[in-house]
N, CA, C and O atoms as a GROMACS GRO file, in nm:
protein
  292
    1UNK      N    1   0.084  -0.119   0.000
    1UNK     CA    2   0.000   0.000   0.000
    1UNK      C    3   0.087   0.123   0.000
    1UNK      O    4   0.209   0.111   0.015
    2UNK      N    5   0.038   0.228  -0.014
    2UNK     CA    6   0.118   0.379   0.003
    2UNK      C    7   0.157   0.412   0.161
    2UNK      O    8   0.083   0.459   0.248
    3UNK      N    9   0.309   0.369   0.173
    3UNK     CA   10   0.384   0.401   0.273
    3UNK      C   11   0.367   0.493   0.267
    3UNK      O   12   0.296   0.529   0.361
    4UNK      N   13   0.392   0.569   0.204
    4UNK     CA   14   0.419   0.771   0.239
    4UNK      C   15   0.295   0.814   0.282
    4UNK      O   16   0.305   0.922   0.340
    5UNK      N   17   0.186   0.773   0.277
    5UNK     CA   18   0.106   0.811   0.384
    5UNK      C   19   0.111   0.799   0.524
    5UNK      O   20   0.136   0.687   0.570
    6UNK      N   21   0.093   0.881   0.588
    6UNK     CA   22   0.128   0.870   0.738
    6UNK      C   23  -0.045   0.885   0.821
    6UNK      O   24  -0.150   0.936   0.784
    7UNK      N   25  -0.011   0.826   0.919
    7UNK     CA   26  -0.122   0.819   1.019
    7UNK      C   27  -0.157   0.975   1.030
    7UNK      O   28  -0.085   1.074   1.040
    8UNK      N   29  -0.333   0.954   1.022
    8UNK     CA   30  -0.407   1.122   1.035
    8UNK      C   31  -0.464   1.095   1.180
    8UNK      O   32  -0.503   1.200   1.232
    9UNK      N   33  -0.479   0.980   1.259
    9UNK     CA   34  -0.521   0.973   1.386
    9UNK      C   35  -0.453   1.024   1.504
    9UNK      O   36  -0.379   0.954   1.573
   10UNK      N   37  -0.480   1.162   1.531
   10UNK     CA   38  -0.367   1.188   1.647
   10UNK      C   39  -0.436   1.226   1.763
   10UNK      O   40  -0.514   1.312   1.721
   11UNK      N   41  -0.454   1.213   1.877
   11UNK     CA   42  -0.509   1.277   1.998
   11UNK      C   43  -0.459   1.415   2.006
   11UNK      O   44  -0.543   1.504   2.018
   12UNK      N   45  -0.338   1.446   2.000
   12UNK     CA   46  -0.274   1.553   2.026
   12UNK      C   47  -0.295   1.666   1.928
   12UNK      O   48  -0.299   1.786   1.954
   13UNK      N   49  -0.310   1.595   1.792
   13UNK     CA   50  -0.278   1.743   1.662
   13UNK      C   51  -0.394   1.651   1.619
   13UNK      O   52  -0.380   1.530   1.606
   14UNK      N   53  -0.504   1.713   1.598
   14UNK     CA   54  -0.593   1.672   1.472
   14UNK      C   55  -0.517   1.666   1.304
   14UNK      O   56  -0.429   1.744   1.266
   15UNK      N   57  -0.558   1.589   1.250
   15UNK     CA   58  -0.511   1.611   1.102
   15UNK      C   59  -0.563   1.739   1.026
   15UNK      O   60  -0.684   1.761   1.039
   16UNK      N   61  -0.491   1.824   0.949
   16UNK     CA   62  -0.545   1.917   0.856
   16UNK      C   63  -0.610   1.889   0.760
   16UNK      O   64  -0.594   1.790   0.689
   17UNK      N   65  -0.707   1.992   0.745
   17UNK     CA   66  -0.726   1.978   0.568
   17UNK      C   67  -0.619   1.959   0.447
   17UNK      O   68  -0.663   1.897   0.350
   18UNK      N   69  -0.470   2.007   0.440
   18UNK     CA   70  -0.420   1.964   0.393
   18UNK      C   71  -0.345   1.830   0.401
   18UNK      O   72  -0.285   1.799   0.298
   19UNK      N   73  -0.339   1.748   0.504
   19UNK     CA   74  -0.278   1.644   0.571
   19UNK      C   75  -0.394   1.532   0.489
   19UNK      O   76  -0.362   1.420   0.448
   20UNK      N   77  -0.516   1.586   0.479
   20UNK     CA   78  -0.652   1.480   0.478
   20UNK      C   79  -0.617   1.473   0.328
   20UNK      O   80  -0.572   1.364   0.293
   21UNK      N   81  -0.629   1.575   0.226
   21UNK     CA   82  -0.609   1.599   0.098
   21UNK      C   83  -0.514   1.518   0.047
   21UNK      O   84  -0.526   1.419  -0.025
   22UNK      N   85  -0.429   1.564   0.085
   22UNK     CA   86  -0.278   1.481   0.041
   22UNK      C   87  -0.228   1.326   0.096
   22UNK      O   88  -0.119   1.292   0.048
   23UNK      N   89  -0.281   1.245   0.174
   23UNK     CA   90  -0.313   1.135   0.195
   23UNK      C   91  -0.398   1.112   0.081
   23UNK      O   92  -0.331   1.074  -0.014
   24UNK      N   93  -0.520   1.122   0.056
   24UNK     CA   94  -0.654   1.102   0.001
   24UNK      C   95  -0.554   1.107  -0.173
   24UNK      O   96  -0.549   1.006  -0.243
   25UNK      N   97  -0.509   1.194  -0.200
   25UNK     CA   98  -0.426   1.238  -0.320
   25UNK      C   99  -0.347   1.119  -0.369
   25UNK      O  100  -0.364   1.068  -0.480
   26UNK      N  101  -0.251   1.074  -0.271
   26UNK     CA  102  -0.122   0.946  -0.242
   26UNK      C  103  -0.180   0.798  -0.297
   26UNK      O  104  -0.125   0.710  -0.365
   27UNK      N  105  -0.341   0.811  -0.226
   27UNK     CA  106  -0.417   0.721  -0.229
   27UNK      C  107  -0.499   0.657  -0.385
   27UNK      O  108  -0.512   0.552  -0.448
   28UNK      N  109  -0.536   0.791  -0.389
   28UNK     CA  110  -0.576   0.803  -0.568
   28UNK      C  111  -0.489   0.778  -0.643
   28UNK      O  112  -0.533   0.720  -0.742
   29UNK      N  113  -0.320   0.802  -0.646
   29UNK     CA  114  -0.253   0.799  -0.721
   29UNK      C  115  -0.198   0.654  -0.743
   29UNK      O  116  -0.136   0.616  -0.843
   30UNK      N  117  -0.231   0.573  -0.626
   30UNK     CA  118  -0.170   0.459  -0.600
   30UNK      C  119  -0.297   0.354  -0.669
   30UNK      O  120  -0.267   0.284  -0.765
   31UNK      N  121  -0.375   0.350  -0.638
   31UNK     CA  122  -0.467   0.273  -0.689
   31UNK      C  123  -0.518   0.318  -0.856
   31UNK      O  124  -0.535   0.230  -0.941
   32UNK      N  125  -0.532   0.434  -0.879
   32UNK     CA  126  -0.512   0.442  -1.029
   32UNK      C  127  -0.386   0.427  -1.147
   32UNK      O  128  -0.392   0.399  -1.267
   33UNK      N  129  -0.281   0.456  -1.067
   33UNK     CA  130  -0.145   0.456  -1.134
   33UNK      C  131  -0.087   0.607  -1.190
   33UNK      O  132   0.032   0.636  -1.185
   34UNK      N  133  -0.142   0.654  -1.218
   34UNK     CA  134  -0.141   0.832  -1.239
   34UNK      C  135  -0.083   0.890  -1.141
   34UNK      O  136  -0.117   0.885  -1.023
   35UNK      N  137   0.041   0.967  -1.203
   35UNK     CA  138   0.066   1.077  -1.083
   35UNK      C  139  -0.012   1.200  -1.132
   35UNK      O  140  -0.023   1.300  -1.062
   36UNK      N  141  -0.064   1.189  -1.249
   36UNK     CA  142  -0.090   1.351  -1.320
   36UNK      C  143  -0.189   1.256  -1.452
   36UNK      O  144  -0.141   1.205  -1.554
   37UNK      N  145  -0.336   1.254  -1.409
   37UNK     CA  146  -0.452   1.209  -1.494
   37UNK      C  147  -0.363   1.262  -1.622
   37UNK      O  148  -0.264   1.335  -1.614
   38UNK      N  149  -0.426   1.206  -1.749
   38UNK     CA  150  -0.500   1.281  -1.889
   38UNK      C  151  -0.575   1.400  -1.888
   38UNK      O  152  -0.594   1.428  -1.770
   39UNK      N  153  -0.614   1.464  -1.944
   39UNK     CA  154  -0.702   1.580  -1.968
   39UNK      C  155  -0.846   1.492  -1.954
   39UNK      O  156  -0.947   1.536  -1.899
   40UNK      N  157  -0.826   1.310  -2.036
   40UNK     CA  158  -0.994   1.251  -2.012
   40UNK      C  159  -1.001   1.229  -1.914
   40UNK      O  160  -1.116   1.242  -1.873
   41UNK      N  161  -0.909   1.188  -1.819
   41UNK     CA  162  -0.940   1.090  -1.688
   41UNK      C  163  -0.924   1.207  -1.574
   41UNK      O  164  -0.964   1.167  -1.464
   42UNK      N  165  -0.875   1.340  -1.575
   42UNK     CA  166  -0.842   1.447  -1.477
   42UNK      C  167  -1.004   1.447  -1.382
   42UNK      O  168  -1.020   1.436  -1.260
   43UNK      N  169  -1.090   1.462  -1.472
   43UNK     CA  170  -1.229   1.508  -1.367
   43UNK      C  171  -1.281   1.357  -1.262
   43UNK      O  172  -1.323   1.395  -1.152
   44UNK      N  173  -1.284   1.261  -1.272
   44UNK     CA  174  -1.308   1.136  -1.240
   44UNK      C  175  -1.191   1.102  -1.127
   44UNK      O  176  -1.215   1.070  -1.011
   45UNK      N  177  -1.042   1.117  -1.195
   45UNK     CA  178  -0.899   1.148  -1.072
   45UNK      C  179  -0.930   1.243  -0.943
   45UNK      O  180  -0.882   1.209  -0.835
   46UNK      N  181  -0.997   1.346  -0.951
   46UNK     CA  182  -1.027   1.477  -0.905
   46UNK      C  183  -1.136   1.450  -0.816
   46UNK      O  184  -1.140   1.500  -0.704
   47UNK      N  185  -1.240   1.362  -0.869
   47UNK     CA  186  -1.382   1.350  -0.749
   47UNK      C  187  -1.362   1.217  -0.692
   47UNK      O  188  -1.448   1.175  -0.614
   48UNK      N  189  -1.230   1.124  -0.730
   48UNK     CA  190  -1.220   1.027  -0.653
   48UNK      C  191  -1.108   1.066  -0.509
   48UNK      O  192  -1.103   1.001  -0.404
   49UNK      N  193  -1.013   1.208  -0.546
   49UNK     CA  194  -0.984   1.269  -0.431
   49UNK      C  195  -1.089   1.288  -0.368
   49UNK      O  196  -1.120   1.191  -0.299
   50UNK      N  197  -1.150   1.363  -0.364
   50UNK     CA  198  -1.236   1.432  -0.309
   50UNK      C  199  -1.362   1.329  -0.214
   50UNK      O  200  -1.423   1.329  -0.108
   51UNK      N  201  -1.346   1.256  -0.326
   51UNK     CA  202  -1.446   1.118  -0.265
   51UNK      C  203  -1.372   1.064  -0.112
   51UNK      O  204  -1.424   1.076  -0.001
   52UNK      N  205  -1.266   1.015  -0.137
   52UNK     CA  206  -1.188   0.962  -0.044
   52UNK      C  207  -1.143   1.038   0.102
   52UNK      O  208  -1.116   0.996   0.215
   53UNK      N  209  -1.150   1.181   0.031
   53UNK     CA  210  -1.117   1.280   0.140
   53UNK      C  211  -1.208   1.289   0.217
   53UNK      O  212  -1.185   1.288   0.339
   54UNK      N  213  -1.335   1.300   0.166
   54UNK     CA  214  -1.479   1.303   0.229
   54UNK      C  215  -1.435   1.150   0.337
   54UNK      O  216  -1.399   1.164   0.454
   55UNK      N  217  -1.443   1.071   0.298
   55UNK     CA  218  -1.460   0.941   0.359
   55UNK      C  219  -1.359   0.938   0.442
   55UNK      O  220  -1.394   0.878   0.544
   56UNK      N  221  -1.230   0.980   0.449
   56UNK     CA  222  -1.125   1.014   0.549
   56UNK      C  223  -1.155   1.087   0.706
   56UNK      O  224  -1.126   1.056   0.822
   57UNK      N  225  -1.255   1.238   0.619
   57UNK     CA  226  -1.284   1.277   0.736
   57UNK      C  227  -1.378   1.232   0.833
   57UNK      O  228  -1.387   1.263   0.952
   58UNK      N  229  -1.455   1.142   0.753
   58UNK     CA  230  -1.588   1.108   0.814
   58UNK      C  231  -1.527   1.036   0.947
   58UNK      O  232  -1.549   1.070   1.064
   59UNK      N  233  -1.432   0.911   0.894
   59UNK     CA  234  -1.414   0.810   0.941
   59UNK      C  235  -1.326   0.884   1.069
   59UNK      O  236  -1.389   0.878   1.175
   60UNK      N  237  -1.213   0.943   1.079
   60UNK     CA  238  -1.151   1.040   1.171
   60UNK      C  239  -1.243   1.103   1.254
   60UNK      O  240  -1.192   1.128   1.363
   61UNK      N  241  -1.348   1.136   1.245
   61UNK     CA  242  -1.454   1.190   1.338
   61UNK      C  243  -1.508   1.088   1.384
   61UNK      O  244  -1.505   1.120   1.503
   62UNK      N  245  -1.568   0.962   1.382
   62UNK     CA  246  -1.600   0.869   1.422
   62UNK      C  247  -1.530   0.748   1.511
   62UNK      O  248  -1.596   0.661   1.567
   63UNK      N  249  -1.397   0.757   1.514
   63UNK     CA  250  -1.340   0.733   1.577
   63UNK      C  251  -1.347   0.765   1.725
   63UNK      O  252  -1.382   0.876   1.764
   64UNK      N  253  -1.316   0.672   1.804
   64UNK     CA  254  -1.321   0.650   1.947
   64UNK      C  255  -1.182   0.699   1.949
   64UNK      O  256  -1.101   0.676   1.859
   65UNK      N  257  -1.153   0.787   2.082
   65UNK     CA  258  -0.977   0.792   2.114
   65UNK      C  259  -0.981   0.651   2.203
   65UNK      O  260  -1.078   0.602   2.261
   66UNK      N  261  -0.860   0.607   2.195
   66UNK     CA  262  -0.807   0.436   2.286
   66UNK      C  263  -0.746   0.494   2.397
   66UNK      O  264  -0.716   0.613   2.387
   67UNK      N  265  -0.722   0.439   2.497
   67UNK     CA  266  -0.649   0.462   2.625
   67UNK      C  267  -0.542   0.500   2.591
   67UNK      O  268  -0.484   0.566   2.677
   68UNK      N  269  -0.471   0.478   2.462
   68UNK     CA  270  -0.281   0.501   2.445
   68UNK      C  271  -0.282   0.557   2.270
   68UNK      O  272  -0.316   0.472   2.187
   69UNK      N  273  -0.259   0.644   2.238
   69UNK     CA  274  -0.194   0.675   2.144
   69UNK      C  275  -0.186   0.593   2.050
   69UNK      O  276  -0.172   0.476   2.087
   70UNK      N  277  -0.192   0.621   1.885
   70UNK     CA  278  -0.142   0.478   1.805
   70UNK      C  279   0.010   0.532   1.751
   70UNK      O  280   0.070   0.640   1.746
   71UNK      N  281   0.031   0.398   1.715
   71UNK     CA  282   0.167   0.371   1.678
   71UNK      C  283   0.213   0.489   1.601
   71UNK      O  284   0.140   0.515   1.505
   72UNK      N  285   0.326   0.575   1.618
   72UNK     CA  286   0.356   0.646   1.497
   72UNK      C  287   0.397   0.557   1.379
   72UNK      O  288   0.434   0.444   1.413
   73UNK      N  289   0.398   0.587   1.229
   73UNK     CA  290   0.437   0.506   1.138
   73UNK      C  291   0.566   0.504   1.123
   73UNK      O  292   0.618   0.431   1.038
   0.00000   0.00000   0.00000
């Protein structure tokens, strides 16, 4: 999977909007293969960020905090 993504779960620092984006971005790029869509495939690349980002934050808000911190990566 995409190592260079790093954990957005923090007790201490919430993740940013840019932190959420650019995970979500890493993510798209990895499962489509594209670092940089086509001009055809750019709008579809673009709402599957966006898709994922949505679903990032959701899931980060829904989260329970645990008694201990998670692992840094």
């Amino acid at each position: 999977m995409c190592r260079s993504i790093k954990t957005l779960r923090n007790a201490e620092v919430p993740a940013s909007e840019e932190d959420i984006r650019a995970a979500a971005l890493q993510y798209v790029r990895k499962i489509s293969g594209y670092r940089k869509p086509s001009k055809v495939n750019e709008e579809a690349f673009e709402r599957a960020v966006e898709e994922v980002a949505r679903a990032t934050r959701s899931l980060l808000g829904q989260l329970k905090q645990a008694s201990h911190p998670p692992h840094p990566n």
